[in-house]
C-alpha positions in Angstrom: 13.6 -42.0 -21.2 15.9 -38.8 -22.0 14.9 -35.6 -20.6 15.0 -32.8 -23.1 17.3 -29.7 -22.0 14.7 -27.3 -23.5 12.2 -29.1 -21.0 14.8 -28.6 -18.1 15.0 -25.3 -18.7 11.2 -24.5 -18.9 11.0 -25.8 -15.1 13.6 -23.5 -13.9 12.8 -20.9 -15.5 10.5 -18.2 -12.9 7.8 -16.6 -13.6 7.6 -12.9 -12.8 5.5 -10.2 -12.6 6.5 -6.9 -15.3 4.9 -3.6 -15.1 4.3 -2.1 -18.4 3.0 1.3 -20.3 1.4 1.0 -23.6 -0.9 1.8 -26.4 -3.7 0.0 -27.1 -5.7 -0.3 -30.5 -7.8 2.3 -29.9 -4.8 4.6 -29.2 -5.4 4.8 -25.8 -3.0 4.4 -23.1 -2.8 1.1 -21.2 -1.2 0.3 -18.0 -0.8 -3.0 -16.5 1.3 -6.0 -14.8 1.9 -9.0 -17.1 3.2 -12.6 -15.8 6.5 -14.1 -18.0 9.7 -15.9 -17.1 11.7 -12.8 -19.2 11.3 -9.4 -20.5 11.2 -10.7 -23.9 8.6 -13.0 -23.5 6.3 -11.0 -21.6 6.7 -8.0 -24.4 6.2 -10.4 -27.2 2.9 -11.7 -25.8 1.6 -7.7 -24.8 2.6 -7.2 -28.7 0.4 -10.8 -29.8 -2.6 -8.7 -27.9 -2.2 -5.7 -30.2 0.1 -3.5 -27.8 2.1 -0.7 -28.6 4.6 -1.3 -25.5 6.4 2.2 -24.8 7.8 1.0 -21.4 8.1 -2.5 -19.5 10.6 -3.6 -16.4 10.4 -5.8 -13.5 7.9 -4.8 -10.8 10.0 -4.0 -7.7 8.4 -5.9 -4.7 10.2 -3.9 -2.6 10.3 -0.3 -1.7 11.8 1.6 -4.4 15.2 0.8 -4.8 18.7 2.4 -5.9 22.0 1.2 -6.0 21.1 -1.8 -4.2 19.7 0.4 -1.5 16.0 1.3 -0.9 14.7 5.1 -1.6 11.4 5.0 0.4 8.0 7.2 -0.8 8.8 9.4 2.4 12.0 10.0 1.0 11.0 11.7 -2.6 8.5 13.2 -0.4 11.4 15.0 1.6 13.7 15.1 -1.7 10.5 17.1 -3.5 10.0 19.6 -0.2 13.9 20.1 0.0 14.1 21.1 -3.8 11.0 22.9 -3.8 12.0 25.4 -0.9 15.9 26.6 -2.5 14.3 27.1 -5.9 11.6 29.3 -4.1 14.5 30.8 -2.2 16.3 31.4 -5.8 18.5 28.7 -5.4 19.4 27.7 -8.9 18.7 24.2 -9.8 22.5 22.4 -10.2 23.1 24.5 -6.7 20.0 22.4 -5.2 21.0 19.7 -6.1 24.0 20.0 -4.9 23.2 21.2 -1.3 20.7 18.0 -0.8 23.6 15.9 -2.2 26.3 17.4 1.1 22.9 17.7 3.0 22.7 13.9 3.2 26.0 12.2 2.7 26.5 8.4 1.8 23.1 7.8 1.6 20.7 6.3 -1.2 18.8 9.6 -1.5 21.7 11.2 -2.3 23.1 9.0 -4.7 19.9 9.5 -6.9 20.4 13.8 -6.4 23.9 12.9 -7.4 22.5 11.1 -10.7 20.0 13.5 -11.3 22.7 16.6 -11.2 24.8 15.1 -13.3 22.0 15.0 -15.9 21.0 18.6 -15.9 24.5 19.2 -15.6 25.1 17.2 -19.3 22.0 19.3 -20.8 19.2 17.4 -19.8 15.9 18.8 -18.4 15.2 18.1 -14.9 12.4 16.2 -15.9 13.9 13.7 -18.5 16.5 13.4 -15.5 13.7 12.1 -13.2 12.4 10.5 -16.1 15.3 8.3 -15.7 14.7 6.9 -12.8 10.9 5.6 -12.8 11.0 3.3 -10.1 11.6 6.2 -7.9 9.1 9.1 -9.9 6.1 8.2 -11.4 4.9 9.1 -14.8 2.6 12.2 -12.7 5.3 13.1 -10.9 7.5 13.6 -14.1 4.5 15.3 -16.2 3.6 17.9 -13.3 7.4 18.7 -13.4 7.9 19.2 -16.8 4.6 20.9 -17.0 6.2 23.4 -14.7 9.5 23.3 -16.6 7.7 24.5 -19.6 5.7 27.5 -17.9 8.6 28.6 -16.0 7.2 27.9 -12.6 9.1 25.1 -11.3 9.7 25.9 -7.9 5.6 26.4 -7.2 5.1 23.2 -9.5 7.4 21.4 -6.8 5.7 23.1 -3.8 2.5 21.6 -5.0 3.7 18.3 -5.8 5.5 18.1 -2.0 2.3 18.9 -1.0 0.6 16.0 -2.9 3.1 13.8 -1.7 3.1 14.7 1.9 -0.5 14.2 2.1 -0.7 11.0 0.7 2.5 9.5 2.8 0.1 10.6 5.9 -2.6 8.8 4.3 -0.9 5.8 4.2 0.8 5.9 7.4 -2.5 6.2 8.9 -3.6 3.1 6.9 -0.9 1.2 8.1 -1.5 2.6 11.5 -4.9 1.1 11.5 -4.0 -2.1 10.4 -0.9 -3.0 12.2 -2.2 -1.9 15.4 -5.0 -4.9 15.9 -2.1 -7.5 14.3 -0.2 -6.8 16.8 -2.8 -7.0 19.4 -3.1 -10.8 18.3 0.2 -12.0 18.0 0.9 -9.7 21.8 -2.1 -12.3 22.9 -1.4 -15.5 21.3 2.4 -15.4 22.6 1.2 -14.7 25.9 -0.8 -17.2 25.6 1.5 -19.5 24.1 3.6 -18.8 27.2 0.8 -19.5 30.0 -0.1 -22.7 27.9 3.4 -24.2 27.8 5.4 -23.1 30.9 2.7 -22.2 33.5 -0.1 -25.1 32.9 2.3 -27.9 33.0 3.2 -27.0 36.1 -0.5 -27.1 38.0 -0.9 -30.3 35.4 1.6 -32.3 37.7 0.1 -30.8 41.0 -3.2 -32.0 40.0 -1.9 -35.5 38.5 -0.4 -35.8 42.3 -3.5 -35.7 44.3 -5.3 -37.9 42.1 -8.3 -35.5 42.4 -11.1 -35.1 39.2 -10.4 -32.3 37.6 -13.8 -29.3 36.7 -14.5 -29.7 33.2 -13.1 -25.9 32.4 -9.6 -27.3 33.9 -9.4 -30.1 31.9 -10.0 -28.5 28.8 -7.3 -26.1 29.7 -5.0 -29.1 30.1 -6.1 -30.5 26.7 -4.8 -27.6 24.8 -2.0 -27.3 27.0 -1.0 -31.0 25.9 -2.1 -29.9 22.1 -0.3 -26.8 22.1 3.4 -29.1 23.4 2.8 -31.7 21.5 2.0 -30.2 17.9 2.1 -26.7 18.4 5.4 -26.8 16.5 4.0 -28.9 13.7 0.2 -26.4 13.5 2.7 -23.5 13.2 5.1 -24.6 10.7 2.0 -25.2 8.5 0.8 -22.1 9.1 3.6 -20.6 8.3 3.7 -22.4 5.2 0.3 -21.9 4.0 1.1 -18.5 4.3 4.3 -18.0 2.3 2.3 -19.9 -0.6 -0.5 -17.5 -0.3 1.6 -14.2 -0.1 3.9 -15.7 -3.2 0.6 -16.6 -5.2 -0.9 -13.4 -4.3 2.1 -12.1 -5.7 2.8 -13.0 -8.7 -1.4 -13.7 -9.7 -3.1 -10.5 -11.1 -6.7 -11.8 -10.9 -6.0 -12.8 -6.7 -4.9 -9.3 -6.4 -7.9 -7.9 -7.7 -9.8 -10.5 -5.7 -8.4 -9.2 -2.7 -8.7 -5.9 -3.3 -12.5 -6.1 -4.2 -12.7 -8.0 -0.3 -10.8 -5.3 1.2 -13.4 -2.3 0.9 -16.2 -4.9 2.0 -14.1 -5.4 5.3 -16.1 -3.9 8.6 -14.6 -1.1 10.1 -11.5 -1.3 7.5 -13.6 -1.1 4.2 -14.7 2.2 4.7 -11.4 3.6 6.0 -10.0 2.0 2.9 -12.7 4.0 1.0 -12.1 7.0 2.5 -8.3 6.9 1.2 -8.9 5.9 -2.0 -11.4 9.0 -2.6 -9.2 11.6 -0.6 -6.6 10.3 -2.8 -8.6 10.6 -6.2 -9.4 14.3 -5.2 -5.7 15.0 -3.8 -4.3 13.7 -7.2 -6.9 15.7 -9.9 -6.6 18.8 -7.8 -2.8 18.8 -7.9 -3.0 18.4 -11.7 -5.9 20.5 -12.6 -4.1 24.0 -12.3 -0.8 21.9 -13.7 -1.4 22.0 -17.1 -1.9 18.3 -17.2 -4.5 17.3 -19.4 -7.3 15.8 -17.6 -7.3 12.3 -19.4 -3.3 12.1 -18.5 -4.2 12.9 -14.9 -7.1 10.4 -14.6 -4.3 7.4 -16.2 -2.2 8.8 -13.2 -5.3 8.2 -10.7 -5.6 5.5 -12.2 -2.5 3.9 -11.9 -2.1 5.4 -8.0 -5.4 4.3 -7.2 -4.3 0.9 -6.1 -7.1 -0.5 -6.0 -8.6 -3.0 -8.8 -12.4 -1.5 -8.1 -11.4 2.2 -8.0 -8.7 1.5 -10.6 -11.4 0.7 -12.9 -13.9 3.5 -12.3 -11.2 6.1 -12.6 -10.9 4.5 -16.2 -14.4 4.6 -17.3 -14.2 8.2 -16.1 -11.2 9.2 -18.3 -13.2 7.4 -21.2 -16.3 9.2 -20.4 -14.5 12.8 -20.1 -12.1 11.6 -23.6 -16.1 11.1 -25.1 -17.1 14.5 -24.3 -18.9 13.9 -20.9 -18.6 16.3 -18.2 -16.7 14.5 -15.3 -19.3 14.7 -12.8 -21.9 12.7 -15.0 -18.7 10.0 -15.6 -18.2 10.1 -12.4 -21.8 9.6 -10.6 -21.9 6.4 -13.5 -19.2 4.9 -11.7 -22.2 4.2 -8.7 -19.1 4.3 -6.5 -18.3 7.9 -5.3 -20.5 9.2 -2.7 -23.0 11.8 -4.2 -21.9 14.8 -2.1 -18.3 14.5 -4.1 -20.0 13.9 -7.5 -21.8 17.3 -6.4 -18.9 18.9 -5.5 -17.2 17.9 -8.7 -20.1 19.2 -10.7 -20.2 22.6 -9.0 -16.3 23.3 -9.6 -16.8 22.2 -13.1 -19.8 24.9 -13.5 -17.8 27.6 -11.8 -14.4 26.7 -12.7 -13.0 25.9 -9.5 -12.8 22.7 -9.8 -9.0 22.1 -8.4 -10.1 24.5 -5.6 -13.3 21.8 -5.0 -11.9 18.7 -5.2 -8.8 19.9 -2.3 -11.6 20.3 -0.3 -13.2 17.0 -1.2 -9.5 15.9 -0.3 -9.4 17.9 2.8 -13.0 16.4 3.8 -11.8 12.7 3.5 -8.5 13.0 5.2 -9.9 14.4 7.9 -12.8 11.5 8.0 -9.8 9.1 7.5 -7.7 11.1 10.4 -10.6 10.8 12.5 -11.9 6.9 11.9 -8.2 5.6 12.7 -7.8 7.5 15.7 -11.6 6.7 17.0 -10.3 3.0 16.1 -7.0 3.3 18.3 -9.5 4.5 21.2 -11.7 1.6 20.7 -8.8 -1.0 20.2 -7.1 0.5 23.7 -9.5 -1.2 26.0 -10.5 -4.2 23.5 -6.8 -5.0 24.3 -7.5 -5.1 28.1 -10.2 -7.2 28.0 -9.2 -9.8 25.3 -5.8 -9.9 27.2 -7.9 -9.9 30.6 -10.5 -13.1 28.9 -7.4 -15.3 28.3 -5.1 -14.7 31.3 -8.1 -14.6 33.6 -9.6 -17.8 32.3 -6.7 -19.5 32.4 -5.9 -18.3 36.0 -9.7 -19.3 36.8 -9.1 -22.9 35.5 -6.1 -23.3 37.4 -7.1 -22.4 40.9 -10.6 -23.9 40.2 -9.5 -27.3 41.9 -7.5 -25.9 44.5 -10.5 -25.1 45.9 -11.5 -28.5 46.2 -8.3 -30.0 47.3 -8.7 -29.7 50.9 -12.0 -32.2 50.7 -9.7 -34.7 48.5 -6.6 -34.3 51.1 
């Protein structure tokens, strides 16, 4: 039988994943990823589901990109300092954007400046400018900006935001910190491992084979894997490594495994709650930058929202904006939730009272960094010696198993 084109074409086309911004039918605004094999598909289904799509694109697995090139977070971070410290100086703002653009020749960071002056330059805001380029400025990033735009203090509104910014790149850097340091702690021991297992056992295998002598059990198990390790080590890894591409992909381009492994991640001993303690130092960073912004509350809560990163926290941070958009106060939203500790609801409630509640919630902020600050580096301490002695088990045992039948060669010679 004939194959139909249209059915050749269905299995190559790919399905990716598309960010998109919208309005729902209760006017509220939605944010989300959606799976399609094209742009058109993917907004024709969000519009099937009663969605008012304002903005849709590709999600960018990569770090942000421009040009072909890749603008990292720490980047806007330094972009948003540089910027914020000539307008404070009275540097005007085509003149700063000039100076970052010399500054940093050739590079992606100052292609984007480049960009961007050219925009005000033509009569746009800064802000629509950035606007322009949302895979490198978020939607808060571009509100607190043209929040500031419209009171007339840009260069504090940026000294704020660089503030934000730094903070949460330390965050993550800590994050990442505490979880690449025991991955590579493994793979350090399973190559040397792998090493002693193929090059050096071998080598006592054919000494021992020579004398003819029984081998102690502990030796011969040795030699077992030894032989496993040569024989289909190549094979167990290439599966590995397979099984593993097919999970990154699917967790990739599936939504609900996402969420899945983002639920398991704050359940993880000794990560979970360093994981926690991020995602509430970043809540509080993120409503305490906007608060004294002029941001609206509900805006800064989708921002929180969509920062969060996380599908559990993701979800609170929305029942709280629906709560506040009813009329609640945020503290009693918040303490619904069940999943912010009681002395932040607390704190929350007391700024709200007083109305101090962006001074509060910094040092909610403050708190939690510090806790993180402290857990990752008490983590590092504990992890120094673990190394030792994991590293000491495995070459020590295997030493052990080798020399255990030397001892008993000179009553077989």
């Amino acid at each position: 039988m004939g194959t139909n084109p249209s059915q050749k074409g269905n299995r190559k086309s790919r399905t990716n994943n598309y960010q998109y911004v919208g309005i729902d039918k209760n006017n509220t605004r939605v944010t989300g990823e959606f799976a399609a094999t094209s742009i058109e598909q993917a907004r024709k289904s969000l519009a099937a589901q009663g969605l008012n799509i304002l903005r849709i694109k590709k999600k960018n697995t990569s770090p942000f990109s421009f040009g072909g090139s890749k603008i990292k977070s720490e980047d806007i971070a330094l972009f948003t300092r540089q910027m914020a410290t000539m307008l404070q100086a009275g540097i005007p703002l085509v003149q700063s954007l000039i100076v970052i653009t010399e500054g940093i020749p050739n590079t992606p960071l100052a292609q984007l400046a480049r960009k961007i002056r050219l925009d005000v330059e033509s009569g746009n805001s800064f802000s629509s400018a950035l606007k322009k380029n949302p895979q490198c400025f978020d939607v808060l990033y571009c509100n607190l900006v043209e929040s500031g735009e419209q009171s007339g203090t840009l260069d504090s509104m940026l000294g704020r935001i660089a503030v934000y910014r730094e903070k949460t790149e330390s965050l993550r850097k800590k994050i990442k910190k505490a979880l690449y340091y025991p991955i590579a702690v493994v793979i350090v021991a399973m190559i040397v491992t792998t090493i002693l297992l193929v090059k050096v056992v071998p080598t006592f295998q054919d000494l021992f084979h020579s004398f003819g002598a029984e081998l102690p059990g502990f030796t011969q198990f040795v030699l077992n894997i030894s032989n496993a390790v040569r024989n289909h080590g190549v094979v167990v890894c290439s599966t590995a490594a397979a099984i593993w591409f097919v999970i990154v992909n699917f967790h990739r381009r599936s939504i609900k495994f996402q969420h899945l492994t983002q639920r398991i991640s704050l359940k993880l001993p000794v990560f979970g709650p360093i994981l926690t303690k991020t995602l509430i130092a970043r809540f509080a960073r993120t409503i305490s930058t906007t608060s004294g912004s002029g941001v609206p509350l509900t805006e800064a809560l989708n921002a929180v929202a969509d920062a969060c990163g996380n599908i559990v926290y993701s979800t609170a941070v929305m029942n709280i904006k629906n709560g506040v958009s009813m009329g609640q106060q945020m503290q009693a939203a918040m303490k619904k939730t069940n999943i912010f500790p009681a002395m932040v609801v607390q704190m929350v409630g007391i700024g709200e009272e007083s109305g101090a509640l962006e001074q509060m919630l910094e040092k909610v902020a403050n708190i939690y960094e510090e806790e993180v600050d402290s857990a990752v580096e008490g983590l590092t301490t504990l992890l120094e010696p673990l190394i030792m002695v994991i590293l000491g088990i495995i070459v020590g045992g295997l030493v052990i198993a080798m020399y255990l039948p030397i001892f008993k060669l000179g009553s077989v010679v």
